[in-house]
One Martini backbone bead per residue (centre of mass of N, CA, C, O) as a GRO file, in nm:
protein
  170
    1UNK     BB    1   0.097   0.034   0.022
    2UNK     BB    2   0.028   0.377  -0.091
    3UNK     BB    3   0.086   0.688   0.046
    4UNK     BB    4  -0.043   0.981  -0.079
    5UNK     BB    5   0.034   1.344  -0.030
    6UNK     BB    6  -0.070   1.618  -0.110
    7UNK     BB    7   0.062   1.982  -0.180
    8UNK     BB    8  -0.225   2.078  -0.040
    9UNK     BB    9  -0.232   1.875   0.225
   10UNK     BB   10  -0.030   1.938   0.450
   11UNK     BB   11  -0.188   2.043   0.703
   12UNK     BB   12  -0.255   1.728   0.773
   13UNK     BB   13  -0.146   1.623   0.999
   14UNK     BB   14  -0.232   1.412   1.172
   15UNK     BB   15  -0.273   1.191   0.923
   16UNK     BB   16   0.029   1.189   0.881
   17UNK     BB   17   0.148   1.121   1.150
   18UNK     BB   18  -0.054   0.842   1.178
   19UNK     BB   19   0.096   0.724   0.979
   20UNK     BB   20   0.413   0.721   1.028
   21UNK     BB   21   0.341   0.559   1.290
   22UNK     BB   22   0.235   0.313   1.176
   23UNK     BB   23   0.503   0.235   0.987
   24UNK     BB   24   0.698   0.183   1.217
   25UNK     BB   25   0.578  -0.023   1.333
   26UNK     BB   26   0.544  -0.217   1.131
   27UNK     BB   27   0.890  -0.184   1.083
   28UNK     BB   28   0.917  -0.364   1.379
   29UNK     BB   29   0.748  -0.647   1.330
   30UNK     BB   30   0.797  -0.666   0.927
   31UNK     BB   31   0.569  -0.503   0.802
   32UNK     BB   32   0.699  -0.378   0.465
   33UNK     BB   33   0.445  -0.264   0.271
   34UNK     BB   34   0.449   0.050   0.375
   35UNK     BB   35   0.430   0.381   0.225
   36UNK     BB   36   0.527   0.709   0.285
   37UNK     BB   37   0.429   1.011   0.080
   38UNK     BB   38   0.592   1.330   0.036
   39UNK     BB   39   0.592   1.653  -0.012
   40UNK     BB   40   0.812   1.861  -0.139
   41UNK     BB   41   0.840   2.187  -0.073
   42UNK     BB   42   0.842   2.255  -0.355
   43UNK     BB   43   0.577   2.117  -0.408
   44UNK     BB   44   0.431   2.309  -0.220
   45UNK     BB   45   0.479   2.627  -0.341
   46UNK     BB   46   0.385   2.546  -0.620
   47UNK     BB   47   0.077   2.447  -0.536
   48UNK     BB   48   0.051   2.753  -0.390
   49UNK     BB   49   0.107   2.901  -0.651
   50UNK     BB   50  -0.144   2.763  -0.832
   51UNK     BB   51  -0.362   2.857  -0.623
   52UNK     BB   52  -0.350   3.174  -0.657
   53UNK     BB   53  -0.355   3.144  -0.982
   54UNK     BB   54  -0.641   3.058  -0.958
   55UNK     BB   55  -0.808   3.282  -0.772
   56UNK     BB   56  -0.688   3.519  -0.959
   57UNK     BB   57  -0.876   3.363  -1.204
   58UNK     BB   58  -1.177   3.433  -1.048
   59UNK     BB   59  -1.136   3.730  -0.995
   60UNK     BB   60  -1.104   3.805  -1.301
   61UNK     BB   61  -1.423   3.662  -1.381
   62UNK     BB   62  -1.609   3.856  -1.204
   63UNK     BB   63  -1.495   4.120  -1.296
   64UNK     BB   64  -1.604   4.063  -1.592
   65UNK     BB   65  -1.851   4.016  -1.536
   66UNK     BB   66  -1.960   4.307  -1.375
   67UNK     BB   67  -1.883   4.452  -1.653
   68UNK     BB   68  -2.080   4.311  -1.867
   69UNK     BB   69  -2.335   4.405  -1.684
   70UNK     BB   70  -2.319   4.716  -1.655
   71UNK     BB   71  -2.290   4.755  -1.957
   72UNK     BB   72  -2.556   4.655  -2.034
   73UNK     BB   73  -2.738   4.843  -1.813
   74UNK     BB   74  -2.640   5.087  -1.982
   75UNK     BB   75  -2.760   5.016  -2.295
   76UNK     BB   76  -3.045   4.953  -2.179
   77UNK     BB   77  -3.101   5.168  -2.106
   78UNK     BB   78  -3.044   5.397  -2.334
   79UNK     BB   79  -3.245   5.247  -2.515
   80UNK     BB   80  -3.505   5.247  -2.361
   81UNK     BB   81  -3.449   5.584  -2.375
   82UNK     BB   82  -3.509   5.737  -2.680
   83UNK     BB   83  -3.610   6.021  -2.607
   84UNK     BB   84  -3.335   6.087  -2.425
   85UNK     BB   85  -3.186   6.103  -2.694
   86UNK     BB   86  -3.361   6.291  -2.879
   87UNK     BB   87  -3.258   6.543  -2.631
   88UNK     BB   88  -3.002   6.557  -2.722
   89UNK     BB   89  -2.725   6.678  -2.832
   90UNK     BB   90  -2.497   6.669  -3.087
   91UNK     BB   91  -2.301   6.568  -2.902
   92UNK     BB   92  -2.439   6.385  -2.664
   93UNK     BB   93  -2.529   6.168  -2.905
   94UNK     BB   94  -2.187   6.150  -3.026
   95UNK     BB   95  -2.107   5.990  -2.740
   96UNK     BB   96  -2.343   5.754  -2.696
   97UNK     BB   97  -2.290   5.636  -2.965
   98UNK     BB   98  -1.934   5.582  -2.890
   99UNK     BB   99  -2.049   5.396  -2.652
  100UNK     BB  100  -2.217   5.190  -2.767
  101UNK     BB  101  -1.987   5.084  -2.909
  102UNK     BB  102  -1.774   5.038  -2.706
  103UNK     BB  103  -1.947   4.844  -2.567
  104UNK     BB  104  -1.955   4.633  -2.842
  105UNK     BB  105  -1.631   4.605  -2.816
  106UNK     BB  106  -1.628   4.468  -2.498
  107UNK     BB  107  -1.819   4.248  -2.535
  108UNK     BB  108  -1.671   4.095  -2.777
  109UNK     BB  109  -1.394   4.078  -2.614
  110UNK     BB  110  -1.554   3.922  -2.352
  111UNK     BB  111  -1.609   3.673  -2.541
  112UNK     BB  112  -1.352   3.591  -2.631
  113UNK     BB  113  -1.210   3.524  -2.383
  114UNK     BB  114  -1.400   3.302  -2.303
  115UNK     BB  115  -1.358   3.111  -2.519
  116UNK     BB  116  -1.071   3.095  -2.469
  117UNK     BB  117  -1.106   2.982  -2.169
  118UNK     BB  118  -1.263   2.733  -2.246
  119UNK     BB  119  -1.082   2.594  -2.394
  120UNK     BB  120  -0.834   2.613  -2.156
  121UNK     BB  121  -0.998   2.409  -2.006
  122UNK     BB  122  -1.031   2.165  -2.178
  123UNK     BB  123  -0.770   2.119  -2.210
  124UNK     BB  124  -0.708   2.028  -1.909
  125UNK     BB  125  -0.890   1.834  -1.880
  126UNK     BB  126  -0.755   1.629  -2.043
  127UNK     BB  127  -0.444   1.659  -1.928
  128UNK     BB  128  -0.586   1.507  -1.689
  129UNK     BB  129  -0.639   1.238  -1.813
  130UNK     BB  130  -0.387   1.168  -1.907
  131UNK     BB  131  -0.222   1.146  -1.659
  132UNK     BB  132  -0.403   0.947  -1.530
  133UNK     BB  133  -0.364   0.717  -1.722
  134UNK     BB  134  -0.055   0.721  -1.702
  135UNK     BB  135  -0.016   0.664  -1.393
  136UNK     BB  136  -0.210   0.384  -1.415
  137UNK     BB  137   0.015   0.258  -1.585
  138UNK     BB  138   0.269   0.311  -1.358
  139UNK     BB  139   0.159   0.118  -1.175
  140UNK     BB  140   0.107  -0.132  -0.987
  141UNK     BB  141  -0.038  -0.458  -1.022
  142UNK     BB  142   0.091  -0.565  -0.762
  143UNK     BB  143   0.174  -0.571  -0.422
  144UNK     BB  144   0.482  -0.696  -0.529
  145UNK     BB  145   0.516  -0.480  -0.746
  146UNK     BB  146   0.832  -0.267  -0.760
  147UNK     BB  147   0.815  -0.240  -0.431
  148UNK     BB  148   1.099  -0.207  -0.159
  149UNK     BB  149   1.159  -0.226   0.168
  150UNK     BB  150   1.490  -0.104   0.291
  151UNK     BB  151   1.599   0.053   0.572
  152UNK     BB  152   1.369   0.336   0.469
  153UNK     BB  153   1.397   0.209   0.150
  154UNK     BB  154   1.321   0.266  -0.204
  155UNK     BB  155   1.307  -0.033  -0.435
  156UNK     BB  156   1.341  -0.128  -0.704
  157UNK     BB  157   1.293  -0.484  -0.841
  158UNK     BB  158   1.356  -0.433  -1.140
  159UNK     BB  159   1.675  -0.297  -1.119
  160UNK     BB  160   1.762  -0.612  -0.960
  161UNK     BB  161   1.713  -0.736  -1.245
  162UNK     BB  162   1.768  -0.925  -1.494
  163UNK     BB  163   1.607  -1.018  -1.830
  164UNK     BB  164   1.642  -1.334  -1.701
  165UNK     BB  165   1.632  -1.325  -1.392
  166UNK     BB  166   1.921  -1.230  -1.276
  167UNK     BB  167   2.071  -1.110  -1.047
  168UNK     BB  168   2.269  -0.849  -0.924
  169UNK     BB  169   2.521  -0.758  -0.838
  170UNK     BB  170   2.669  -0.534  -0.558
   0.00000   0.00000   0.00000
């Protein structure tokens, strides 16, 4: 069994040292078949530096989600009420005007940005995918394929075998 902790889940200690305690106990009494593997810090900081980038683009898509309702608002506003424009001067017209396009101009450039996210989450999505069934095709298929531990150290038994099952000198 092999227990891996997420590198944005380090927080959780008591289940972690519970662990550790878990597998020490085991590794006294011989059964060494339980490892616990720990993310390094690098892994840790790399995890929460991706979770801030993730958080900082969810507040910049209500952000924009936020401006392009205003827009419509604004634009819905002054559509609704044609004689309020009709009573305007013409310079104050071809104002209205040049904002009204500037919305459509605005609305088109976030509608574009939202399709170009979707697609990048698609991506992501996929990305996800392969890696999941990549990572399920490198794991061992039997408890006792390709892991061994060995005086607190885990060692492949793949690269301790030659070809023809042969053991390797040390």
């Amino acid at each position: 069994m092999v227990v891996v902790r997420s590198p944005t889940g380090q927080r959780a200690g008591g289940g972690l040292l519970e662990d550790q305690r878990r597998v020490q106990m085991e590794r006294r009494t011989g059964d060494v078949n339980h490892v616990v593997v720990m993310a390094s810090p690098e892994e840790v900081r790399t995890a929460q530096m991706t979770r801030q980038t993730a958080e900082s683009r969810a507040s910049l898509a209500a952000q924009t989600q936020r401006r392009l309702l205003a827009y419509a608002h604004r634009a819905r506003h002054v559509l609704s009420h044609r004689s309020v424009v009709n009573q305007l001067s013409q310079t104050r017209r071809s104002e209205m005007l040049s904002e009204i396009q500037h919305l459509k101009d605005e609305i088109q450039s976030l509608q574009a940005q939202i399709e170009v996210t979707t697609r990048s989450v698609e991506s992501m999505e996929r990305l996800a995918f392969h890696l999941e069934r990549l990572t399920r095709e490198f794991l061992p298929r039997e408890p006792n394929d390709g892991v061994r531990v060995t005086h607190g150290r885990s060692e492949l038994s793949a690269m301790d075998t030659q070809p023809g099952g042969e053991q390797e000198d040390s």
